[in-house]
TORBAZA-236075 format. One record per residue (C-alpha): x, y, z; residue number from 0; residue in one letter; chain. Coordinates in nm, 2 decimals. Layout:
// residues N
<site <X,Y,Z>,NUM,'a','A'>;
...
//
This chain:
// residues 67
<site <0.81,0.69,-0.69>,0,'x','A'>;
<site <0.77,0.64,-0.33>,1,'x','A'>;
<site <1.13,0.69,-0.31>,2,'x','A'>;
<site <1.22,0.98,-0.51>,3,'x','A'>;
<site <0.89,1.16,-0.33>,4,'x','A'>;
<site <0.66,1.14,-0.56>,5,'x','A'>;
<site <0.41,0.92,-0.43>,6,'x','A'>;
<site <0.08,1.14,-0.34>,7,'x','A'>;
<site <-0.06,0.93,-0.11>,8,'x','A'>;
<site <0.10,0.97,0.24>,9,'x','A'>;
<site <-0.02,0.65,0.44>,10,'x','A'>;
<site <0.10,0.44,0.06>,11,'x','A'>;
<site <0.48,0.58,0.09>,12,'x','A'>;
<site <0.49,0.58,0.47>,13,'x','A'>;
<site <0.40,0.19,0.43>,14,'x','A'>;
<site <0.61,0.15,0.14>,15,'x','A'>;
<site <0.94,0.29,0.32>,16,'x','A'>;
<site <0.85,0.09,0.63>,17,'x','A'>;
<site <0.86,-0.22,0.40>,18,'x','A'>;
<site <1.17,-0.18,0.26>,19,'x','A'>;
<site <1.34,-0.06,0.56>,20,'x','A'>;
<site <1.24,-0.41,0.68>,21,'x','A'>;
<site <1.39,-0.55,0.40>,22,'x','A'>;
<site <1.14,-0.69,0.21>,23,'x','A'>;
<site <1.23,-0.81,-0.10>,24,'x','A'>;
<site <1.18,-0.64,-0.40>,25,'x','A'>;
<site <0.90,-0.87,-0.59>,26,'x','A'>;
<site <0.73,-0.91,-0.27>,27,'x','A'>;
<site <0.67,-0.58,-0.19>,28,'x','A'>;
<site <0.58,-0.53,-0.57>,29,'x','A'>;
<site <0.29,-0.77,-0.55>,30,'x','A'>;
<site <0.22,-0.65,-0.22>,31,'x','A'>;
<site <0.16,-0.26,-0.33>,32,'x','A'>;
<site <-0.07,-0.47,-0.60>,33,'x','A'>;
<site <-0.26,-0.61,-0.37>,34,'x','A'>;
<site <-0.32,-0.31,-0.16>,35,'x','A'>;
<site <-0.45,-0.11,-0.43>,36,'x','A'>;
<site <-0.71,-0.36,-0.54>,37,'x','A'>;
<site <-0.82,-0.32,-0.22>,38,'x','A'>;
<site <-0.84,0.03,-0.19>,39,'x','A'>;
<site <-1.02,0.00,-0.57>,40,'x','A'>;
<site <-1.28,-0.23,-0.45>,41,'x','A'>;
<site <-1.36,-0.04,-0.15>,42,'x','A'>;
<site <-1.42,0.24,-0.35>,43,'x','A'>;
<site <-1.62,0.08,-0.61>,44,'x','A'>;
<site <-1.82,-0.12,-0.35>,45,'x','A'>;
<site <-1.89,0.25,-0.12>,46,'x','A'>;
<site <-2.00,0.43,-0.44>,47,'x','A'>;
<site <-1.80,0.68,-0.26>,48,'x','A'>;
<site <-1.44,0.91,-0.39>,49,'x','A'>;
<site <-1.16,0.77,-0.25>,50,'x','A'>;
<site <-1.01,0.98,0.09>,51,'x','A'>;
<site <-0.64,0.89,0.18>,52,'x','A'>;
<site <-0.72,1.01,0.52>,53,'x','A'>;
<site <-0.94,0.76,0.63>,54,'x','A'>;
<site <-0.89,0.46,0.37>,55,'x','A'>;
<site <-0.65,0.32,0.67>,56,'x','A'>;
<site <-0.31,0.14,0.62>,57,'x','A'>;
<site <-0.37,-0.29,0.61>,58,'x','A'>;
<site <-0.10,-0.52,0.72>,59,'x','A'>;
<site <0.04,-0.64,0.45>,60,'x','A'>;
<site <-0.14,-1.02,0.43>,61,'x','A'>;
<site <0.18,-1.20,0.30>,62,'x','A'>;
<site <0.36,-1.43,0.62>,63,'x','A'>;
<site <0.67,-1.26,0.72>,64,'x','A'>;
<site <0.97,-1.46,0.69>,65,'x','A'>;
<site <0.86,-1.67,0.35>,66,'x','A'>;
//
């Protein structure tokens, strides 16, 4: 989705494309989208607030580079 232009969230596809351009591979970045959405889930169920893409902020990917 990300790809084709889909995606709604700006900061998500923006990060997305930036991982792939690095060449991340494919089930890496897959678990690493995962990841970021439970995060942004759990931030929103721990704020008791609606979710804002403008200031839920971008997080470095946690996984090591290079493994």
């Amino acid at each position: 989705m990300a790809t084709k232009g889909k995606l709604k969230s700006k900061q998500l596809t923006k990060w997305i494309l930036k991982k792939q351009k690095e060449k991340m591979p494919w089930g890496k970045l897959v678990c690493a989208v995962a990841a970021k959405l439970l995060r942004i889930v759990r931030a929103v169920l721990i704020s008791n607030k609606p979710y804002n893409s403008k200031i839920a902020g971008v997080a470095k990917c946690s996984l090591p580079k290079g493994s």
